[in-house]
MISE-684124 format. One record per atom (N, C-alpha, C): residue number from 1; residue in three letters; chain; atom name; x, z, y negated. Coordinates in pm, 1 decimal, always signed. Last residue first. Layout:
<lumpas>
(lumpa NUM; ALA; A; CA; (X; Z; Y))
...
</lumpas>
This chain:
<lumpas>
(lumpa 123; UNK; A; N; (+12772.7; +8915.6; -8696.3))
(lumpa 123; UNK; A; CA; (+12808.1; +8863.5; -8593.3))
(lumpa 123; UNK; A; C; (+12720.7; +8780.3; -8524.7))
(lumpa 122; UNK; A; N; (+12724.8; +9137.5; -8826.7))
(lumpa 122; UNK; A; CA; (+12723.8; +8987.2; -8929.9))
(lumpa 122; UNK; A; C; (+12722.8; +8872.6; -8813.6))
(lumpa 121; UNK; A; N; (+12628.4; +9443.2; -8918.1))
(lumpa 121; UNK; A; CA; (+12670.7; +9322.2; -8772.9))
(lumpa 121; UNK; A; C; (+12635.8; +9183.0; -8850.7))
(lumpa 120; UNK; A; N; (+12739.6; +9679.0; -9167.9))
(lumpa 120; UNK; A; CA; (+12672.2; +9554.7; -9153.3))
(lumpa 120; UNK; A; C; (+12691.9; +9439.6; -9037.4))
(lumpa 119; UNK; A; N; (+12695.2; +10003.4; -9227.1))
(lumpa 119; UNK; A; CA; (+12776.1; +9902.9; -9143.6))
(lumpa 119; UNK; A; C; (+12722.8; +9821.2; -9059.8))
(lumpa 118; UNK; A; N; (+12776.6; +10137.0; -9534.9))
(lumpa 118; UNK; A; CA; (+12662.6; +10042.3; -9485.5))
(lumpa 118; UNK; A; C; (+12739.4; +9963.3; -9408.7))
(lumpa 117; UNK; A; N; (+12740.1; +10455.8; -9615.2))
(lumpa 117; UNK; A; CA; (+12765.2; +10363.9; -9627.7))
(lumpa 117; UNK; A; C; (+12707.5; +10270.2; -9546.8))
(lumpa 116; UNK; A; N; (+12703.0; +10703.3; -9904.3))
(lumpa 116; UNK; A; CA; (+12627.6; +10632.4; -9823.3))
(lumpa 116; UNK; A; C; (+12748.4; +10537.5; -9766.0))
(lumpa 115; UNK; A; N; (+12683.4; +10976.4; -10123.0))
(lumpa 115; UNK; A; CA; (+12747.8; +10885.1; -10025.6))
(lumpa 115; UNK; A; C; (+12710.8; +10866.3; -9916.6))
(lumpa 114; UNK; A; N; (+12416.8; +10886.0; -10399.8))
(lumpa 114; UNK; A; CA; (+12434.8; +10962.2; -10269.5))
(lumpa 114; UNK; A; C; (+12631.5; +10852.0; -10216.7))
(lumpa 113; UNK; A; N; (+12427.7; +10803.5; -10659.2))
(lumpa 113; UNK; A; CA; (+12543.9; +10887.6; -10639.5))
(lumpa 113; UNK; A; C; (+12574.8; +10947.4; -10511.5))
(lumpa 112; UNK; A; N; (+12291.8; +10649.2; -10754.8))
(lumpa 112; UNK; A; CA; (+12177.9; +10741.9; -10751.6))
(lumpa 112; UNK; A; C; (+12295.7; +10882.0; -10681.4))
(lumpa 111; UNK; A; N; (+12399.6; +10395.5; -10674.6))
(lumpa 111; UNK; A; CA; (+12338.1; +10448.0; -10762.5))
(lumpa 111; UNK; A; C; (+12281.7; +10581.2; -10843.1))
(lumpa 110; UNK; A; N; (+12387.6; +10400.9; -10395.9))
(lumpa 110; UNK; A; CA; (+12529.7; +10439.0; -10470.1))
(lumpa 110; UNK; A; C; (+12426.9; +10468.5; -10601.8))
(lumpa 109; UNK; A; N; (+12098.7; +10333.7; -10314.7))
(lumpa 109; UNK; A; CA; (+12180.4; +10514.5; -10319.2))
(lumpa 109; UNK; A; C; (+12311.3; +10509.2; -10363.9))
(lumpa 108; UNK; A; N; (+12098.6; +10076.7; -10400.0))
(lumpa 108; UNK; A; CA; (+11995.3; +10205.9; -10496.8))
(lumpa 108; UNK; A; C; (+12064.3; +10344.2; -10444.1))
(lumpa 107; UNK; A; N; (+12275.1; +9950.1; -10263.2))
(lumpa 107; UNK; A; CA; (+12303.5; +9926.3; -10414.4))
(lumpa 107; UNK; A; C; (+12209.5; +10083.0; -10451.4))
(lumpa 106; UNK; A; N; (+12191.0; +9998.9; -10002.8))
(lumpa 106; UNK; A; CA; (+12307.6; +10041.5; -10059.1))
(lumpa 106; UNK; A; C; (+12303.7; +10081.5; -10229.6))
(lumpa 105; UNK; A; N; (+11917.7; +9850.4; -10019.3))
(lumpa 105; UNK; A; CA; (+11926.9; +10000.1; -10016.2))
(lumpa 105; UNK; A; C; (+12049.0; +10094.3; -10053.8))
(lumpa 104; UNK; A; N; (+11957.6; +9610.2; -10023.9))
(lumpa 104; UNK; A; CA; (+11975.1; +9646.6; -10108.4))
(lumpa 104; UNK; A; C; (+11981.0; +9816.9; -10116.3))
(lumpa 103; UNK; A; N; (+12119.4; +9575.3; -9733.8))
(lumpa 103; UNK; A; CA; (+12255.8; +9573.1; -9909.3))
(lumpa 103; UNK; A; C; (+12179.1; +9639.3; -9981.7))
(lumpa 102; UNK; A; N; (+11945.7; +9654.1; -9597.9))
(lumpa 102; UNK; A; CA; (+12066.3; +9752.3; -9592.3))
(lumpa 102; UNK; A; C; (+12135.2; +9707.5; -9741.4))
(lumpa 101; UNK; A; N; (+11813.8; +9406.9; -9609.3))
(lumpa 101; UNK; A; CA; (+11736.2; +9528.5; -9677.0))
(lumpa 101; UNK; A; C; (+11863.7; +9660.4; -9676.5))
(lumpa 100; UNK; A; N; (+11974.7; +9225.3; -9500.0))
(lumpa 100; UNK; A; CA; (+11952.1; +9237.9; -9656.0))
(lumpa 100; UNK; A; C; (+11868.6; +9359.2; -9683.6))
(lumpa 99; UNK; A; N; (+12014.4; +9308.9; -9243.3))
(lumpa 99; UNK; A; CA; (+12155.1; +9343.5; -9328.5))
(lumpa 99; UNK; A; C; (+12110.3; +9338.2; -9470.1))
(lumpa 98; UNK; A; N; (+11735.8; +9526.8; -9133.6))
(lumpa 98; UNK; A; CA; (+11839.2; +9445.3; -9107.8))
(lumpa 98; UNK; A; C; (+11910.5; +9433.9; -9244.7))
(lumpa 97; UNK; A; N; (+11812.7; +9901.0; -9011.6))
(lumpa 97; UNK; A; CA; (+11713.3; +9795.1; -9108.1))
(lumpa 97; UNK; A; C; (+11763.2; +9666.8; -9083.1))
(lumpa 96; UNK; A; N; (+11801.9; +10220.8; -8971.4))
(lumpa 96; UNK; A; CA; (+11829.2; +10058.7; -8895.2))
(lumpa 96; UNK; A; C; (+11776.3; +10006.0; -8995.2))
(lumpa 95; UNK; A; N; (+11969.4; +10502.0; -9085.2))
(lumpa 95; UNK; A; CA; (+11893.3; +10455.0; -9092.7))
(lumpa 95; UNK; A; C; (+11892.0; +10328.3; -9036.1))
(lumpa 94; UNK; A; N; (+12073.1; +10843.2; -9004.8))
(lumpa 94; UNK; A; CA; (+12085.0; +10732.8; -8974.1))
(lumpa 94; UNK; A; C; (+11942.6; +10639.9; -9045.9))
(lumpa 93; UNK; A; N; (+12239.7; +11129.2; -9188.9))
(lumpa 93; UNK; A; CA; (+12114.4; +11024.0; -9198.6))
(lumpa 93; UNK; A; C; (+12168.3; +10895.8; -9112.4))
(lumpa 92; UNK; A; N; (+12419.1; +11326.1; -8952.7))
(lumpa 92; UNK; A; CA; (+12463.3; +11255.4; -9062.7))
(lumpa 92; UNK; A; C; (+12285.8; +11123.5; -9064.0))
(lumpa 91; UNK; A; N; (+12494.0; +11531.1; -8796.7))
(lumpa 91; UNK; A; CA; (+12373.1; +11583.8; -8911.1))
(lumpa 91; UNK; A; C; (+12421.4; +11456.1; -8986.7))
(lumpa 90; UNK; A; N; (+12591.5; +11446.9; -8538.7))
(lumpa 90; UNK; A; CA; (+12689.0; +11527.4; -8632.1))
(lumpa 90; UNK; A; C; (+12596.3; +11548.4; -8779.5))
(lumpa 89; UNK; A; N; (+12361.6; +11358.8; -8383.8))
(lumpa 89; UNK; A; CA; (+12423.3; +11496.1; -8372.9))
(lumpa 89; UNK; A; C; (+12528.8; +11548.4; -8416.0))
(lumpa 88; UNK; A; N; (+12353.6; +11109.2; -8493.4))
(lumpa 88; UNK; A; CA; (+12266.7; +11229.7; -8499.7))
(lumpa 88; UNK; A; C; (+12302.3; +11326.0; -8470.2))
(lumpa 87; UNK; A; N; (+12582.8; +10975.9; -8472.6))
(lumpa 87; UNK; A; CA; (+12571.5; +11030.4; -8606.2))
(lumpa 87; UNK; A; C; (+12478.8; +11099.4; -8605.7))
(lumpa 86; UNK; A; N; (+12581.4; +10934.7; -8152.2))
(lumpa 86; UNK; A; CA; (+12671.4; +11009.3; -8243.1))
(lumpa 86; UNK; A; C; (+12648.7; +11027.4; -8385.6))
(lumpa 85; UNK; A; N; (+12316.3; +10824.4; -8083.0))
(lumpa 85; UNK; A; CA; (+12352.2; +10945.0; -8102.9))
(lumpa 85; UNK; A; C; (+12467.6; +11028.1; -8166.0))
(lumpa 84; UNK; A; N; (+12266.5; +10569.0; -8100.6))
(lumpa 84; UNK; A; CA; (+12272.3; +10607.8; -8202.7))
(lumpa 84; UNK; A; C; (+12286.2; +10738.0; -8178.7))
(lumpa 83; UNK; A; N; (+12318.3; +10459.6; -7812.1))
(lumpa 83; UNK; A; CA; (+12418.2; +10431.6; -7888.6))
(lumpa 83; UNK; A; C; (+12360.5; +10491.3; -8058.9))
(lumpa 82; UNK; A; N; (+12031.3; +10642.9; -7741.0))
(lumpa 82; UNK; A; CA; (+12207.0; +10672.7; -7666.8))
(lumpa 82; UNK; A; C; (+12317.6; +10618.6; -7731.6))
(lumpa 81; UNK; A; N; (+11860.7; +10426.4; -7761.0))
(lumpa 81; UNK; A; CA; (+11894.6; +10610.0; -7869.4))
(lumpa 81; UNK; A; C; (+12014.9; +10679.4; -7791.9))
(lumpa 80; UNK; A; N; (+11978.9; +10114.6; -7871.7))
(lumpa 80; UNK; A; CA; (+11920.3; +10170.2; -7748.4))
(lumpa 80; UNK; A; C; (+11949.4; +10325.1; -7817.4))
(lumpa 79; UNK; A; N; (+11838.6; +9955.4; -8185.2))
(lumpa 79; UNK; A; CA; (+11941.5; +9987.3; -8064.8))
(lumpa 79; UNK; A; C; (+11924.6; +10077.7; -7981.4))
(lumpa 78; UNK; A; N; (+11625.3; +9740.8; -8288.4))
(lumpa 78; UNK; A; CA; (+11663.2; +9928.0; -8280.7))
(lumpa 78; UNK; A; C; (+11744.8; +9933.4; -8166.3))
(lumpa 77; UNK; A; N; (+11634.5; +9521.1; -8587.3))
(lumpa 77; UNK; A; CA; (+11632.1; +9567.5; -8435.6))
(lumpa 77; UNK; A; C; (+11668.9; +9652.9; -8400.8))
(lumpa 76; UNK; A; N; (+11528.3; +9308.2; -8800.5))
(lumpa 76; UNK; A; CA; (+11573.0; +9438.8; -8718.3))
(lumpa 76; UNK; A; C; (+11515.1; +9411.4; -8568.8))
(lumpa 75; UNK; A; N; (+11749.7; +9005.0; -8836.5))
(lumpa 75; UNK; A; CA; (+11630.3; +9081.4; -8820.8))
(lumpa 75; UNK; A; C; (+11636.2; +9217.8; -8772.3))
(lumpa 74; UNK; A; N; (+12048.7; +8960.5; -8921.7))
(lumpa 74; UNK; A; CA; (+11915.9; +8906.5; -8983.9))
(lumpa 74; UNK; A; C; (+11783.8; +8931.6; -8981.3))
(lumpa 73; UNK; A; N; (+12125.8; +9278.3; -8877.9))
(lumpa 73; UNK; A; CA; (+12180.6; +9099.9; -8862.5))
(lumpa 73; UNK; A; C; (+12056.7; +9080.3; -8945.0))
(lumpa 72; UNK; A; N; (+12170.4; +9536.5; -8862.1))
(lumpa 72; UNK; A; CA; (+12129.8; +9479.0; -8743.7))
(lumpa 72; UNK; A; C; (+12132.5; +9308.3; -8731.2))
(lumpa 71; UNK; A; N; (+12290.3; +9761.3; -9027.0))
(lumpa 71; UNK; A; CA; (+12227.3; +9697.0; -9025.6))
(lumpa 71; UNK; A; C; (+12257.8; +9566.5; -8944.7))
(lumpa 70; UNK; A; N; (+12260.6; +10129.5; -9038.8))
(lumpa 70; UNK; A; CA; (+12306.9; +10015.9; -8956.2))
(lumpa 70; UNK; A; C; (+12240.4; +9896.1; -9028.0))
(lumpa 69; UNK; A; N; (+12369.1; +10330.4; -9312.7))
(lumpa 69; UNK; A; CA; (+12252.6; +10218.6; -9359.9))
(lumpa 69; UNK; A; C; (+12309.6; +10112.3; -9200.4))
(lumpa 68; UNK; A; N; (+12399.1; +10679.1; -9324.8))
(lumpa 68; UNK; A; CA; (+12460.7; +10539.1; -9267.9))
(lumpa 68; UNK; A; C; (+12382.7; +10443.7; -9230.0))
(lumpa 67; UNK; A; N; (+12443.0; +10965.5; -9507.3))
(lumpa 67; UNK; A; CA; (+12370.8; +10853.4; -9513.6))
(lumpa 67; UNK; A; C; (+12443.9; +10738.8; -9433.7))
(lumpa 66; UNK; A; N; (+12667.2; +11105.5; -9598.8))
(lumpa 66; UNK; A; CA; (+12571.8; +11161.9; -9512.7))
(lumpa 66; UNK; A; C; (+12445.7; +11067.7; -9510.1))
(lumpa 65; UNK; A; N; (+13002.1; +11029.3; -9485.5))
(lumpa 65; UNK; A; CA; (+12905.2; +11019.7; -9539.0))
(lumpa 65; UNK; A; C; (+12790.6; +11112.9; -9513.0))
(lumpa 64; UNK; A; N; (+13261.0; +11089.4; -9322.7))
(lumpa 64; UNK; A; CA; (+13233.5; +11172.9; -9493.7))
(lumpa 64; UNK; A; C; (+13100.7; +11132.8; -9576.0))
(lumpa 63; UNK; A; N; (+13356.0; +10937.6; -9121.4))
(lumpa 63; UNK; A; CA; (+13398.7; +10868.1; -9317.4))
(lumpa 63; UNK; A; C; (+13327.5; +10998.9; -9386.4))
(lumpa 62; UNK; A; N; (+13348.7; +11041.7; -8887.0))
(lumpa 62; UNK; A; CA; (+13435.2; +11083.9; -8973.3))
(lumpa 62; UNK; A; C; (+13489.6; +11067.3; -9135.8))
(lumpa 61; UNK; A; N; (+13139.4; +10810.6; -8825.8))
(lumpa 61; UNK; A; CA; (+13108.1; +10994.9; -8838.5))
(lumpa 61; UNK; A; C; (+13218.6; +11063.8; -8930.2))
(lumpa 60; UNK; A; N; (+13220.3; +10598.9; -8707.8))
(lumpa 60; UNK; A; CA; (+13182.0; +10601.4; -8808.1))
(lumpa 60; UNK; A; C; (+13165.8; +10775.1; -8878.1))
(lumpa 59; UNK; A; N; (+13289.8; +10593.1; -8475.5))
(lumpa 59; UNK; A; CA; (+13384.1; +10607.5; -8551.9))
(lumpa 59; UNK; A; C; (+13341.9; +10588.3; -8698.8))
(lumpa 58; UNK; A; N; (+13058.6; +10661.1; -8328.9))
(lumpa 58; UNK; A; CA; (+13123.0; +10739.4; -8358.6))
(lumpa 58; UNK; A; C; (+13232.0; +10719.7; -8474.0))
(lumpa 57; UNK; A; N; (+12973.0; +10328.8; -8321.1))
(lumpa 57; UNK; A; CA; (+12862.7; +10446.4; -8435.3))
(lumpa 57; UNK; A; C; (+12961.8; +10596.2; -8436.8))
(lumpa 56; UNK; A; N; (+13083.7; +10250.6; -8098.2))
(lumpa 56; UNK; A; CA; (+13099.9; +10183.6; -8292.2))
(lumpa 56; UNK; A; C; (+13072.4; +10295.9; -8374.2))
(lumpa 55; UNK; A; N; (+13051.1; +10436.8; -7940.3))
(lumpa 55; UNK; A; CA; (+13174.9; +10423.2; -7985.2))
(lumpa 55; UNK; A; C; (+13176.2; +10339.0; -8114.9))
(lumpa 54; UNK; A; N; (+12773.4; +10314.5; -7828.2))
(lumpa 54; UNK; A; CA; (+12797.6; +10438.3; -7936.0))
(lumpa 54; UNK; A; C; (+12936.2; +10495.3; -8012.4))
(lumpa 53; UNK; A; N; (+12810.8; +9922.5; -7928.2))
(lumpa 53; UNK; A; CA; (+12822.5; +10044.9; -7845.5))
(lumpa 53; UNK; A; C; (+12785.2; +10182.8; -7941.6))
(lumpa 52; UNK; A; N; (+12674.0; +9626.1; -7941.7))
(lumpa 52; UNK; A; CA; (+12721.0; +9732.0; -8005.4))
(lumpa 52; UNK; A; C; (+12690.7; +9809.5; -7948.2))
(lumpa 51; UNK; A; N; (+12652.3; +9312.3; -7880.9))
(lumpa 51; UNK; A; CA; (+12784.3; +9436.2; -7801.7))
(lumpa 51; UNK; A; C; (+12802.6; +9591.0; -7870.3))
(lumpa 50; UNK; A; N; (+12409.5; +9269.6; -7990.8))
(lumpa 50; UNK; A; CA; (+12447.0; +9286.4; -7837.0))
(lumpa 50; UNK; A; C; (+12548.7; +9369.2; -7801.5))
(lumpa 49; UNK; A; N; (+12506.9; +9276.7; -8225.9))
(lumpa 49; UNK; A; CA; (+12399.2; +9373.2; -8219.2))
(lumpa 49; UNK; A; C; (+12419.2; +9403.4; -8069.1))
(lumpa 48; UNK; A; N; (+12871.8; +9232.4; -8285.1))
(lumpa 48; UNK; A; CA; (+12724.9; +9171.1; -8284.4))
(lumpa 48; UNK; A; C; (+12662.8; +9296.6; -8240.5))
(lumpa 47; UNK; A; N; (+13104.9; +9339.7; -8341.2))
(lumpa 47; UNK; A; CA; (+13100.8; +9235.4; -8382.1))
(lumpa 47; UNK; A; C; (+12964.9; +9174.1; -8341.1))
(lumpa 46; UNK; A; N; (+13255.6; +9619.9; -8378.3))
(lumpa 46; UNK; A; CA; (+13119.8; +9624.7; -8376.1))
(lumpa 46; UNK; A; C; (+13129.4; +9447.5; -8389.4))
(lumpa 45; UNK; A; N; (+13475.1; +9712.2; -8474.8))
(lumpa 45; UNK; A; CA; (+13522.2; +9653.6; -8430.5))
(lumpa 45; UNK; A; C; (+13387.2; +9598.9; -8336.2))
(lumpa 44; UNK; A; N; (+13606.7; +9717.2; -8872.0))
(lumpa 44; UNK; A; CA; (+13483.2; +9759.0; -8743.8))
(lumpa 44; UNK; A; C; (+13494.7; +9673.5; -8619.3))
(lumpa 43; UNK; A; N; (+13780.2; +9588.8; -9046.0))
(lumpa 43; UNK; A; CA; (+13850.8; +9591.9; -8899.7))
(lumpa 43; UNK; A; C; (+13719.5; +9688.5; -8823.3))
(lumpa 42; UNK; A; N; (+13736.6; +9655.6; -9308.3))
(lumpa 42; UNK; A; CA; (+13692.6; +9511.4; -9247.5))
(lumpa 42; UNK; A; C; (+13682.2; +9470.8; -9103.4))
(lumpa 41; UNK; A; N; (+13623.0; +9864.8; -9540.6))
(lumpa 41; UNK; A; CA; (+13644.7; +9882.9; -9333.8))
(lumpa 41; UNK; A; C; (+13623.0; +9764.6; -9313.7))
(lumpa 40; UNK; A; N; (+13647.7; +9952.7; -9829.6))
(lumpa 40; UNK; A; CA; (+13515.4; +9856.3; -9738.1))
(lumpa 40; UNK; A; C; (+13662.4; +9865.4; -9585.6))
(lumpa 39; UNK; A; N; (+13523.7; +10245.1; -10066.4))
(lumpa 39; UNK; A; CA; (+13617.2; +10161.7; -9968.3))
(lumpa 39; UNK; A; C; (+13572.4; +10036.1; -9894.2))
(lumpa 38; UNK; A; N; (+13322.0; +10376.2; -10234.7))
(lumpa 38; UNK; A; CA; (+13459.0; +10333.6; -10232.7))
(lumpa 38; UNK; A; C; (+13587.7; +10282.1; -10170.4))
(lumpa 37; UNK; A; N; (+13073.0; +10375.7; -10070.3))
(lumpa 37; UNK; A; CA; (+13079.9; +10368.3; -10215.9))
(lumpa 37; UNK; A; C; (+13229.8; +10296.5; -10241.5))
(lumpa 36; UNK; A; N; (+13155.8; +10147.2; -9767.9))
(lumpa 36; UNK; A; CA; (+13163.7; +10275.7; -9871.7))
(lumpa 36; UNK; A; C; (+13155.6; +10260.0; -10022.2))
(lumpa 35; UNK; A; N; (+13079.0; +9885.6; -9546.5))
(lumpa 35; UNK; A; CA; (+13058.3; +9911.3; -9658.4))
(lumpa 35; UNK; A; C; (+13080.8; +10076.9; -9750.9))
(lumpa 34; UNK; A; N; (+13218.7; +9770.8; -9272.9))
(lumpa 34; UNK; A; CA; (+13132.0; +9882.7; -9299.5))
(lumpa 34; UNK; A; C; (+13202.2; +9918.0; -9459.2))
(lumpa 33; UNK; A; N; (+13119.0; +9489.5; -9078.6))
(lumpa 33; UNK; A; CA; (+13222.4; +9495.1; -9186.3))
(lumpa 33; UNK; A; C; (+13131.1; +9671.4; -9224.6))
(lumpa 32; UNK; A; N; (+13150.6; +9138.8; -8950.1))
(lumpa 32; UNK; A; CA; (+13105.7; +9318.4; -8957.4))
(lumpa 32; UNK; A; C; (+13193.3; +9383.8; -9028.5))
(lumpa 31; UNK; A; N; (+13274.5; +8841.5; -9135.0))
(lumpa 31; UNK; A; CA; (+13258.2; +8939.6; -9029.9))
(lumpa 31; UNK; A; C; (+13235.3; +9062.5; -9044.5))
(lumpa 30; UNK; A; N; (+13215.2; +8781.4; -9358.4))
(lumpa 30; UNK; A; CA; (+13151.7; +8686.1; -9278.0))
(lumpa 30; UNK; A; C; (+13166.5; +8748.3; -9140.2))
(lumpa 29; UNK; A; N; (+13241.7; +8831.9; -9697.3))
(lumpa 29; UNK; A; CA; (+13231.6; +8888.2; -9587.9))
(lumpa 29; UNK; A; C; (+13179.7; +8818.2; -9464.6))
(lumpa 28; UNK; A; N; (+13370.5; +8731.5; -10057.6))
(lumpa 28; UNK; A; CA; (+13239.4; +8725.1; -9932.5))
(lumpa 28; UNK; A; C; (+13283.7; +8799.9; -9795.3))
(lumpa 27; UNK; A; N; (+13316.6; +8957.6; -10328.7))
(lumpa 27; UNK; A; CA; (+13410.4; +8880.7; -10223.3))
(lumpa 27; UNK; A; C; (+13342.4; +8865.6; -10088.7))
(lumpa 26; UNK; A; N; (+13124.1; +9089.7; -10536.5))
(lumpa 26; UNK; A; CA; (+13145.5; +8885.8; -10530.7))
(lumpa 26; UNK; A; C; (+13296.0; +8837.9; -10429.2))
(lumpa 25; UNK; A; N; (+13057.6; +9330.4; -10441.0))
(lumpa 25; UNK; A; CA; (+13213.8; +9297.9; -10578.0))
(lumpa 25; UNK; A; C; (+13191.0; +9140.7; -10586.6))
(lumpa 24; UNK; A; N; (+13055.9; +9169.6; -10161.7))
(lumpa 24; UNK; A; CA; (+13093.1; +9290.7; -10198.8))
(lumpa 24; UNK; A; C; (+13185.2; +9259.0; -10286.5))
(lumpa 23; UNK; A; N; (+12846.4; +8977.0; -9997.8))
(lumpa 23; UNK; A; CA; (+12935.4; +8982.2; -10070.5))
(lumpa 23; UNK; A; C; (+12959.8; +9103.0; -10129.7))
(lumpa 22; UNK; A; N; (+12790.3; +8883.1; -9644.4))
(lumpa 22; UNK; A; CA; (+12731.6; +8937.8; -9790.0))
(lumpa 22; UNK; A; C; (+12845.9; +8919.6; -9853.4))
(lumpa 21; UNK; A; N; (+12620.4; +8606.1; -9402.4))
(lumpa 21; UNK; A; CA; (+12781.8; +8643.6; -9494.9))
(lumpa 21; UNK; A; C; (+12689.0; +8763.8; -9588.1))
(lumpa 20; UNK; A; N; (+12453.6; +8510.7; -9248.7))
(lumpa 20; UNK; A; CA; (+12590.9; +8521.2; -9173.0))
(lumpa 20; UNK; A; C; (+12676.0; +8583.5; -9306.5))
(lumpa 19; UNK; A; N; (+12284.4; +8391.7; -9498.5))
(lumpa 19; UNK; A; CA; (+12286.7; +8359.1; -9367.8))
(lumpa 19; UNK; A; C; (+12420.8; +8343.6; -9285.0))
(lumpa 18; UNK; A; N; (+12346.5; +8624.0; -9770.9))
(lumpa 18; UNK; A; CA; (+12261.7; +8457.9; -9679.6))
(lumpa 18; UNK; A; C; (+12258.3; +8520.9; -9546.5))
(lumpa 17; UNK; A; N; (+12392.2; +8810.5; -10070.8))
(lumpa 17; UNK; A; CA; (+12359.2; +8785.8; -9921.1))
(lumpa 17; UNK; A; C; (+12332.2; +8673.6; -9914.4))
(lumpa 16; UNK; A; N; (+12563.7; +8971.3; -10330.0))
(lumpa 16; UNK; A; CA; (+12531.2; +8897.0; -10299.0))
(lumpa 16; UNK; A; C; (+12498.8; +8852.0; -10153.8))
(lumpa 15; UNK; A; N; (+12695.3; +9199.7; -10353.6))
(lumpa 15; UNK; A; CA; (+12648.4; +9093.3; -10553.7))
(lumpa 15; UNK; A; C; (+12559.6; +8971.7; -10479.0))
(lumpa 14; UNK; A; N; (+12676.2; +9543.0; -10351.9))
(lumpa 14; UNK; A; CA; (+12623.5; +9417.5; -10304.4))
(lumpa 14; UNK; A; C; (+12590.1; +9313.2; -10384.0))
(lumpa 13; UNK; A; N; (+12903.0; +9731.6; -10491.6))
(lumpa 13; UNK; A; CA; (+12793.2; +9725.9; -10478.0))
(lumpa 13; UNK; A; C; (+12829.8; +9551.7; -10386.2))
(lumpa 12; UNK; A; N; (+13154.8; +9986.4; -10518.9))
(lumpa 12; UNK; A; CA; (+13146.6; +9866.4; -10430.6))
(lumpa 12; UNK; A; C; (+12954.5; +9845.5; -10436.4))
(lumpa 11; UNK; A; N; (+13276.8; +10143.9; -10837.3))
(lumpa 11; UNK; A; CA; (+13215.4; +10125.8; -10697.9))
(lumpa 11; UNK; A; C; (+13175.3; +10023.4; -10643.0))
(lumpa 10; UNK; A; N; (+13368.6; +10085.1; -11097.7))
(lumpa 10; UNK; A; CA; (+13509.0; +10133.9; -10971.3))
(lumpa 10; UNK; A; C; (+13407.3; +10156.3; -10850.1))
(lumpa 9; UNK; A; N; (+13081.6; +10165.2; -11268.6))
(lumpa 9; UNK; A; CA; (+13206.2; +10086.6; -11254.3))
(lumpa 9; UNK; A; C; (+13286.7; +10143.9; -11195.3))
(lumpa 8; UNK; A; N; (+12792.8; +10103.8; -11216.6))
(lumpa 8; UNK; A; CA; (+12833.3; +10154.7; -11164.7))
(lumpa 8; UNK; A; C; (+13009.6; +10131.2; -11107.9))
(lumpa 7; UNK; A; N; (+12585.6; +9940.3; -11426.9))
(lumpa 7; UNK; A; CA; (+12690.3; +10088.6; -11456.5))
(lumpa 7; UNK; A; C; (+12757.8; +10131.3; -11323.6))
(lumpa 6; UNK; A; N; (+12357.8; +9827.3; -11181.0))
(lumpa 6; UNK; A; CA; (+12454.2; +9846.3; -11359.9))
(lumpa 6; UNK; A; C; (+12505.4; +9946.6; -11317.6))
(lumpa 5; UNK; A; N; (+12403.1; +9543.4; -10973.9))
(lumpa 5; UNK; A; CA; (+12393.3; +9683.1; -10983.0))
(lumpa 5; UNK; A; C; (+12433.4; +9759.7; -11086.3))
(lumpa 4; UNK; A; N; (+12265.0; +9253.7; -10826.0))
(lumpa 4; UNK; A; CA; (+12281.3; +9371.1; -10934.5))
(lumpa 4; UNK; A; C; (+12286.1; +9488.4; -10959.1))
(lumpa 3; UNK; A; N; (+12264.9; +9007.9; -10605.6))
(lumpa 3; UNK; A; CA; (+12166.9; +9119.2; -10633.7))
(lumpa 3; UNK; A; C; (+12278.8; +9178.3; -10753.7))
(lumpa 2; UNK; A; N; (+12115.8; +8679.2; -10471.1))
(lumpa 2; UNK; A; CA; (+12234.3; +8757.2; -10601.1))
(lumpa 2; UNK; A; C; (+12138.2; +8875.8; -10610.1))
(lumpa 1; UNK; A; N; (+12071.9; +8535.4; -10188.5))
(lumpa 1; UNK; A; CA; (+12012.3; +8609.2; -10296.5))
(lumpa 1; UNK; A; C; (+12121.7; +8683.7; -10370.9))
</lumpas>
């Protein structure tokens, strides 16, 4: 699916999803990968839903967001509440979804100017 995002020039939107890949800006992605208004983190070291630890989700805490879109692969799925505790108890929004409802949700809070980001198991 091709998605769209206006006006929002020098920020990272979602141009595009399938099966195993998104695209950011129209550059594809095929491994986990954590999405910022203004940066992208290729080196997450999160590589499927199975192996994801609370150590993925800590090193996430320090980007400065207050919104963090997990997204879980192709379908949701809620990870155990022990590996989502580190962004709850640093006051940072967690949300699960799987990876296409995370792109588009990205696209509408850059939008809208929240910092958000989105760390996508592709794996």
């Amino acid at each position: 699916m091709k998605l769209h995002l206006a006006d929002a020039a020098g920020l990272n939107a979602f141009t595009a999803y399938g099966a195993g890949y998104v695209m950011v800006n129209r550059q594809r992605h095929e491994k986990s990968v954590v999405v910022l208004r203004d940066r992208i983190i290729t080196d997450w070291t999160a590589t499927s839903f199975e192996a994801l630890a609370a150590a993925h989700l800590e090193a996430l805490v320090g980007l400065g967001q207050e919104i963090i879109l997990l997204g879980t692969g192709n379908i949701l799925r809620f990870p155990r509440p022990e590996i989502l505790r580190p962004p709850i108890e640093a006051g940072i929004g967690l949300e699960v979804m799987d990876v296409q409802a995370a792109c588009r949700t990205f696209n509408i809070l850059v939008a809208e100017e929240r910092r958000v980001g989105a760390a996508l198991l592709l794996g």
